[in-house]
Rosetta silent file (secondary structure, phi, psi, omega in degrees, C-alpha in Angstrom):
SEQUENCE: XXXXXXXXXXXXXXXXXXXXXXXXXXXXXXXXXXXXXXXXXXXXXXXXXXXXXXXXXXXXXXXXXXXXXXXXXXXXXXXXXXXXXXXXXX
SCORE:     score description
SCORE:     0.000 S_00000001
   1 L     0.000   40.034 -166.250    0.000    0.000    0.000 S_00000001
   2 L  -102.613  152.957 -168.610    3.008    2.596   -0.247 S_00000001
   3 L   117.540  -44.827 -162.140    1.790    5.291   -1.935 S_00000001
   4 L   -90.883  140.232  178.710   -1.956    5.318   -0.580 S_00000001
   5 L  -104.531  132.225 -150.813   -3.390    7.173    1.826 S_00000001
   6 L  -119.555  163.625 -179.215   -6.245    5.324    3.699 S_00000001
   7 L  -124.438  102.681  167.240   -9.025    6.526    6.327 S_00000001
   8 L   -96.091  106.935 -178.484   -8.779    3.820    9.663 S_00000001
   9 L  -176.639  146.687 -159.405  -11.897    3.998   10.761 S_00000001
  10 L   -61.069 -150.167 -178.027  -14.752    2.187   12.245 S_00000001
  11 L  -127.132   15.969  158.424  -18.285    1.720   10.488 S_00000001
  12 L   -29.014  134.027  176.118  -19.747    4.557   13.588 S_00000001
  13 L  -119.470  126.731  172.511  -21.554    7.087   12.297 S_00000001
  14 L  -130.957  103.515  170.831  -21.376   10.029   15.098 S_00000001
  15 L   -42.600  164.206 -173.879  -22.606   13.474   15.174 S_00000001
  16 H   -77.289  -44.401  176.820  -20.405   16.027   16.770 S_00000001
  17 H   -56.255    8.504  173.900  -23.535   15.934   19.607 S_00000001
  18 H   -81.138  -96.994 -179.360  -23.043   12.607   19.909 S_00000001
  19 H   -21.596  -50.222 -155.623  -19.476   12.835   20.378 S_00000001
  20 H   -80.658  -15.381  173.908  -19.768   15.482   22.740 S_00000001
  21 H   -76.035  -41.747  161.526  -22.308   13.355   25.021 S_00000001
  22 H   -48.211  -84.820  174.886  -20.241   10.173   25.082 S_00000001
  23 H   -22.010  -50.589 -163.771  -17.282   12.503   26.525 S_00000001
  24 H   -92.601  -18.467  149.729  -19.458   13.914   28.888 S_00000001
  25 H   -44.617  -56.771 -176.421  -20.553   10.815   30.129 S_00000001
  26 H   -63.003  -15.229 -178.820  -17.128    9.082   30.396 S_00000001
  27 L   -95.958    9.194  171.203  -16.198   12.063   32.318 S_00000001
  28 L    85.453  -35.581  142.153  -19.081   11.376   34.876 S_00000001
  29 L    -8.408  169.056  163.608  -20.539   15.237   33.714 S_00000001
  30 L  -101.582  130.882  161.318  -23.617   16.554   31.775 S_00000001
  31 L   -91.882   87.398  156.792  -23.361   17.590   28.255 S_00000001
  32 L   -92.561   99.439 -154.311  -24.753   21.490   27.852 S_00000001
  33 L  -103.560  101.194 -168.769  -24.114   21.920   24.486 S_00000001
  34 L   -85.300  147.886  164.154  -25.206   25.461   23.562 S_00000001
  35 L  -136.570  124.386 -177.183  -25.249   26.027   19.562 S_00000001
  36 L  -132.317  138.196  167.961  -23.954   29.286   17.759 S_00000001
  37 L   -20.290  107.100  164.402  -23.348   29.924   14.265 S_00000001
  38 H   -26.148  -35.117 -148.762  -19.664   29.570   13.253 S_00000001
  39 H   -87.426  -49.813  151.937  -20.129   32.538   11.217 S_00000001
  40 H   -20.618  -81.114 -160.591  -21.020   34.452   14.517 S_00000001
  41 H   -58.296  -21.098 -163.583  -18.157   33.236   16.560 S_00000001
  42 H   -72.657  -68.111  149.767  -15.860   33.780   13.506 S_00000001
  43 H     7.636  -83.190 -157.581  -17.114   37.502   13.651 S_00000001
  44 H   -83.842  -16.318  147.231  -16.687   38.223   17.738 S_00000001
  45 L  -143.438  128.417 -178.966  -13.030   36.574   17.368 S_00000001
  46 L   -97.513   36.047  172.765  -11.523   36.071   14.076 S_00000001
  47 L  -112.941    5.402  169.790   -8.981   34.219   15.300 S_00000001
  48 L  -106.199   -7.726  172.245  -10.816   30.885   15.359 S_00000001
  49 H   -22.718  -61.353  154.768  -11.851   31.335   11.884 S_00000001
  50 H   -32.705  -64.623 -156.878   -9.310   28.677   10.489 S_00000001
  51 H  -113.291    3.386  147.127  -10.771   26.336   12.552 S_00000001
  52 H   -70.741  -24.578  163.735  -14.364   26.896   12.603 S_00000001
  53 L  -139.039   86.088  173.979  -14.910   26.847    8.939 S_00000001
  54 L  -168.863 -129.518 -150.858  -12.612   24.165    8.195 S_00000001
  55 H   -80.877  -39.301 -159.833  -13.154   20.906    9.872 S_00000001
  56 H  -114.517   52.000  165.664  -15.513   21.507   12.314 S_00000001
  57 H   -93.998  -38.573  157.721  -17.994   23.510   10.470 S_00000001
  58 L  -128.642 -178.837  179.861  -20.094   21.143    9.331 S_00000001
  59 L   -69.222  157.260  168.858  -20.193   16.934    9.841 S_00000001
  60 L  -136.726   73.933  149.940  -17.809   14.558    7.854 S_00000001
  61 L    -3.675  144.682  166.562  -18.602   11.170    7.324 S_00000001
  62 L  -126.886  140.606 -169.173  -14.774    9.060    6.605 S_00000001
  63 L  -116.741  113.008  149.531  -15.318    6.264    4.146 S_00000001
  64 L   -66.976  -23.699 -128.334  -13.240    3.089    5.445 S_00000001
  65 L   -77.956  -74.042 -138.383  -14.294    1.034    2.096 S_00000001
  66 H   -77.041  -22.307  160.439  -10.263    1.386    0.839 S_00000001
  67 H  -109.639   55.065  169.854   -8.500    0.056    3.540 S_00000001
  68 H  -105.251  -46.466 -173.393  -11.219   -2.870    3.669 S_00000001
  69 H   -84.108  -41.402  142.096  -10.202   -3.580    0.143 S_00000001
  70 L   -32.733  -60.387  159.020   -6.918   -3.742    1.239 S_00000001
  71 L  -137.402  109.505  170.852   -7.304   -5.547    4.099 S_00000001
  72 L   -46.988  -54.160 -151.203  -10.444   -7.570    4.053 S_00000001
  73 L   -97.916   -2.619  162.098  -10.547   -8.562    7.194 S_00000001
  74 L   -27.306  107.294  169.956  -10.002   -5.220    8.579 S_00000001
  75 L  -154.069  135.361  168.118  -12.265   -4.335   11.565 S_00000001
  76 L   -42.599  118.123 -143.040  -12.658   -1.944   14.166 S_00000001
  77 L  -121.105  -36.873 -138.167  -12.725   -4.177   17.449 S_00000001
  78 L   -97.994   72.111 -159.523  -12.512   -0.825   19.828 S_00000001
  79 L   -65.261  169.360 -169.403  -16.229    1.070   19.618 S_00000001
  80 H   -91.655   -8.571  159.835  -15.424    5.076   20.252 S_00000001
  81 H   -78.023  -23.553 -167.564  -17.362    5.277   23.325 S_00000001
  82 H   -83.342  -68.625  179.034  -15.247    2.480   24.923 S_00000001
  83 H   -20.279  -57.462 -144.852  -11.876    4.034   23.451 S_00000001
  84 H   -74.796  -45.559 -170.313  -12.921    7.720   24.807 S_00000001
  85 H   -68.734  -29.572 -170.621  -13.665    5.806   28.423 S_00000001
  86 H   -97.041  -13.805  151.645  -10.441    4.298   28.328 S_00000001
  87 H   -48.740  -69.321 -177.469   -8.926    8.076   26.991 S_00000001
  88 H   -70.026  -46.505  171.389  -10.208    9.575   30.306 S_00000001
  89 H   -46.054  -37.989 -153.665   -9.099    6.742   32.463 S_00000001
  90 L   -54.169    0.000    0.000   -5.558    6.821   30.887 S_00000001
């Protein structure tokens, strides 16, 4: 596979409000997830701009199907809630 660049990643599908509720679980916590416009926050400091309308501006789905074809047998054993719980233990 030298050359290719591959997406390792499970068959999960997780919203960022997802995400942020699994964290806030494993951390024993409440998830208050307030939601304002990017475009706002971008505005009132333009210094997160870069990273507010870039990756986390909207959702992104990662397509595993290429290193599957690669490696068939290729599966995600670790679900991302258990991983996150064993992230906060660590």
């Amino acid at each position: 596979a030298i050359g290719h660049a591959f997406h390792i990643t499970s068959d999960e599908v997780l919203t960022w409000n997802m995400i942020y509720k699994i964290l806030a679980d494993a951390l024993g916590k409440e998830a208050k997830v307030v939601h304002i416009a990017s475009d706002f926050i971008c505005k009132v400091e333009p210094s997160f701009t870069g990273t507010l309308l870039a990756d986390k501006a909207e959702s992104v789905l990662f397509d595993n199907t290429k290193i599957k074809t690669f490696v068939p047998g290729f599966k995600a054993t670790i679900p991302f809630s258990e991983g996150i719980k064993r992230t906060v233990k660590w």
